[in-house]
N, C-alpha and C positions, 0 to 999 in steps of 0.2 A: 748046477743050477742054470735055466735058460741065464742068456747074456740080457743085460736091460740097454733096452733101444736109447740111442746118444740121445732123443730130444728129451727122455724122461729123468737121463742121468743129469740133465742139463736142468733142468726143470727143478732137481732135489737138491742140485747144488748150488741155485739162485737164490734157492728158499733158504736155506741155511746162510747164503751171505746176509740177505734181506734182514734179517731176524737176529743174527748174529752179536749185537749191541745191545737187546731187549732184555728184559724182567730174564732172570736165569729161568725161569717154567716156562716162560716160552723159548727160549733163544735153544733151548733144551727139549724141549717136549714140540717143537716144530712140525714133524711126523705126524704126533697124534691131529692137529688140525688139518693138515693133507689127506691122512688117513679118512677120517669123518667127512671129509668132502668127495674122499671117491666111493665113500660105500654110498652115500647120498645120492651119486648118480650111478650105481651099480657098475662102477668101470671097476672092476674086480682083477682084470689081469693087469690093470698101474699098481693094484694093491698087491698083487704077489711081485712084482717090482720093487714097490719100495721097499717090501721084508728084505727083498734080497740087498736093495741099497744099502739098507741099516746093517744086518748082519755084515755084509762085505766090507762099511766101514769101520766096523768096530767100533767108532767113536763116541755111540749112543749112550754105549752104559758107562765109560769113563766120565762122560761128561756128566753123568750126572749125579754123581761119586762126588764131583767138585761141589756139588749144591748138599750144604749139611742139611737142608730139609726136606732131601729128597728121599721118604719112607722105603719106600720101593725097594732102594738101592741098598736100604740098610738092616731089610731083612733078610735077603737073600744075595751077600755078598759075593759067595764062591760061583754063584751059577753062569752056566757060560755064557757068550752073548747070544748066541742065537735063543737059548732060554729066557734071555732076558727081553729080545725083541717079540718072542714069541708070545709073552704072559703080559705084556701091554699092550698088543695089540690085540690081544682078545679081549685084555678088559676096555678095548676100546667097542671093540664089538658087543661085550654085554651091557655098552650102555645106549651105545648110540640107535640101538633097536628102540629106544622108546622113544626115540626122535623122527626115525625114520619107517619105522615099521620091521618084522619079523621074514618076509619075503626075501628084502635085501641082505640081513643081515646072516641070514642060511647061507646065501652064491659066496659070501665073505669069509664065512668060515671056512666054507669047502675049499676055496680060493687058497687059503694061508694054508691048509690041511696037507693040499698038491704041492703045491712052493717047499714048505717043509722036506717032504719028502722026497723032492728032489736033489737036497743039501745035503750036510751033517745034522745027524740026528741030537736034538737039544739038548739032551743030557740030561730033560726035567722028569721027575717021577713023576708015578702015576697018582703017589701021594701026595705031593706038592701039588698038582692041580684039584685033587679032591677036595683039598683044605678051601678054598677058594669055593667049592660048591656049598662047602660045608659053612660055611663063614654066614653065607646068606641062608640057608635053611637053617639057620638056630636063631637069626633075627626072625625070622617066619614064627617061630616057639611063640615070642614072645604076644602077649593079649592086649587089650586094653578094655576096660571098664570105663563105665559113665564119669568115674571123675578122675581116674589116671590112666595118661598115654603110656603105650606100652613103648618097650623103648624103640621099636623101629619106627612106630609114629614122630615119638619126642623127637630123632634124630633128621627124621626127614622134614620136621618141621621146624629147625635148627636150620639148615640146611637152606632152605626156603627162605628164613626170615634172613639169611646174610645176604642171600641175590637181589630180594624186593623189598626189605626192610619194610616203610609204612604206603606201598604200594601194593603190599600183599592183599589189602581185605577187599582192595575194592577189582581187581583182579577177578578174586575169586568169587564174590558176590555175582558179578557181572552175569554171571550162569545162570543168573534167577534159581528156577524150581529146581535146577539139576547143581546147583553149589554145594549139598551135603555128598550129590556121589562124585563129581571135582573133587572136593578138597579131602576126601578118604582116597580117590587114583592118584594125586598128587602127593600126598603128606606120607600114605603108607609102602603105597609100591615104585611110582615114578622114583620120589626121592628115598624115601623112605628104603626101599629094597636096592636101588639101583645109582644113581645119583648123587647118595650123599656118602658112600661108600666112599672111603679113604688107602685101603688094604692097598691097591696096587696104584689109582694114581689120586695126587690128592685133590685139594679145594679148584685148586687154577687149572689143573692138569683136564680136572671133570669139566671146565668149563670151555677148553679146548677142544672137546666131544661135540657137546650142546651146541654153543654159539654156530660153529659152521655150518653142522650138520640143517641147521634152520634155517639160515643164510642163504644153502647152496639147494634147497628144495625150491625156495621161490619162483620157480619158470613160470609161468602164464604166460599163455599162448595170446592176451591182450595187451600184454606187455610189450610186445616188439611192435605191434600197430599201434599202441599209446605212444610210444618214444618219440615217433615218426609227427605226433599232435602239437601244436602248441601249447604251454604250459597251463594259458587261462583255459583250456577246454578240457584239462583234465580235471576231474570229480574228485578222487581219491584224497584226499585228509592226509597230511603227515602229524603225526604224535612223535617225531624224532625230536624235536625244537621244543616241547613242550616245558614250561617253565613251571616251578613249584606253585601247587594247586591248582592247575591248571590242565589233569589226568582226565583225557573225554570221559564223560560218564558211559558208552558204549567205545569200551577197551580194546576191542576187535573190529572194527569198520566191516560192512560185506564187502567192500571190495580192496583190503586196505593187506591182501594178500599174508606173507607172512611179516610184514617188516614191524608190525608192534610188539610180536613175540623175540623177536630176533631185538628189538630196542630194548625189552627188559634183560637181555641175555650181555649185552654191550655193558649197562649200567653193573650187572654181577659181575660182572670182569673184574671192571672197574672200583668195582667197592671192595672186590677181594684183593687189590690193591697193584694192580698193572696198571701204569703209567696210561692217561687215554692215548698220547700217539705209536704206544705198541698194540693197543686195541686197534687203531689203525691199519700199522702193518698187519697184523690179523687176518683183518678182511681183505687188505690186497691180497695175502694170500691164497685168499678161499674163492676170491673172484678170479683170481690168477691160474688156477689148478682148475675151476669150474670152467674156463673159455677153455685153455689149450689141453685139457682130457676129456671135460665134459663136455665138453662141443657147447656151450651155452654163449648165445651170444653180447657182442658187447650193448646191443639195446634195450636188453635183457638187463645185466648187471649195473648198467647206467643207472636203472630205478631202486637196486640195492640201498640197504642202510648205511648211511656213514658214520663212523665213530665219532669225527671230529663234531657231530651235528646234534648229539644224543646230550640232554639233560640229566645229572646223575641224581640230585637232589638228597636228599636223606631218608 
């Protein structure tokens, strides 16, 4: 396998200190938020880096052997590690494509595809990965009728209601005329097919994907000449501070970038039950991997979300 350049090995070995005292899904599943931030900004050869990180330390899958509720680890105990880094980090890839789009998440696969093959071969069948195709195309089977959701609906809208709880309808409403084809891309295929999938990583794990992946799109190019503004001449609305009942009735501001979607994505963390100052460390994370890979700068991530600043409410 190429060698990985000291500033990156340095980089995955920060993050692991950083994290290292956190909720076991994060302090554990660390990777998958790096991961999600570099396919975000297409640096795809950090991403065949860190497979090699993971595999080379081994450490990935014993640790998470230590977590009894780590699914993953307890269906497929014998597989080797590189098998094991490999089939998370692909279901990192088949989710975070519906955060980030289909273009990036192609350069990703091909990316881990070369890495691989410059190693030891994972040792996972070609059965073992079908099952995983196969897992989603039989929730595809299922129908749904005028008065029962089928079950890939029920589950994506399961799924849904643990992230936004009674922030959900007005979320979705907000769409006006276009809220019936919303809440069918959200409820059957977003979460439904992709997102509320549990098979490889779970509730927290998925939310390790989403949250960054949102976070570390944010670039606008008016962002770095707004920093530079005084605070009273900037327009832009925060809904991060927003107190119970107090949800703008327009949920997405025109120019309120991504930080309201990235604020309901903070509160799901959260309500899936990580402590908010590992939500914290989170996004230093993501901001952290976003400047020194992404090249994004810090006038840039200054306008980021902050954990500590987000209302969870119920």
């Amino acid at each position: 396998m190429e060698s990985i350049p000291q500033d990156l090995k340095d980089l995955f070995a920060g993050i692991e200190t950083t994290l290292a005292k956190t909720h076991p899904k994060i302090r554990h599943g660390w990777y998958i938020a790096v991961a999600s931030t570099l396919i975000a900004h297409n640096q795809t050869n950090a991403l065949k880096h860190l497979y090699t990180y993971l595999v080379s330390s081994g450490t990935t899958k014993s640790n998470d052997h230590e977590d009894e509720s780590a699914t993953s680890s307890r269906d497929r105990p014998e597989e080797t590690v590189e098998a094991y880094v490999s089939r998370r980090l692909r279901e990192v890839c088949m989710k975070i494509w519906t955060i980030v789009g289909i273009p990036k998440v192609v350069t990703a696969f091909v990316a881990l595809g070369q890495v691989e093959k410059q190693g030891r071969a994972s040792g996972e069948t070609e059965e073992a990965r079908a099952e995983e195709v196969e897992r989603r195309r039989s929730m595809l089977a299922t129908t749904s009728t005028t008065t029962t959701p089928s079950a890939l609906t029920s589950r994506g809208q399961a799924a849904m209601h643990a992230l936004y709880l009674s922030n959900l309808p007005a979320i979705l409403s907000a769409a006006g005329s276009h809220t019936s084809a919303l809440t069918w891309l959200e409820e059957d295929i977003i979460y439904g097919l992709f997102l509320s999938d549990t098979g490889v990583l779970d509730a927290v794990e998925n939310e390790l994907v989403v949250l960054p992946g949102i976070v570390a799109q944010d670039v606008r190019p008016q962002d770095v000449a707004n920093a530079a503004a005084p605070a009273a001449a900037q327009s832009t609305p925060s809904a991060s501070t927003s107190k119970k009942g107090e949800e703008t009735p327009a949920i997405v501001g025109a120019n309120s970038g991504l930080q309201q979607p990235a604020m309901w994505h903070v509160r799901g963390l959260i309500r899936l039950g990580v402590p908010r100052e590992d939500a914290v460390l989170v996004l230093d994370v993501v901001e952290r991997v976003a400047r020194e890979v992404g090249g994004v700068e810090k006038a840039v991530t200054d306008r980021w979300i902050r954990a500590q600043d987000v209302y969870v409410g119920e």
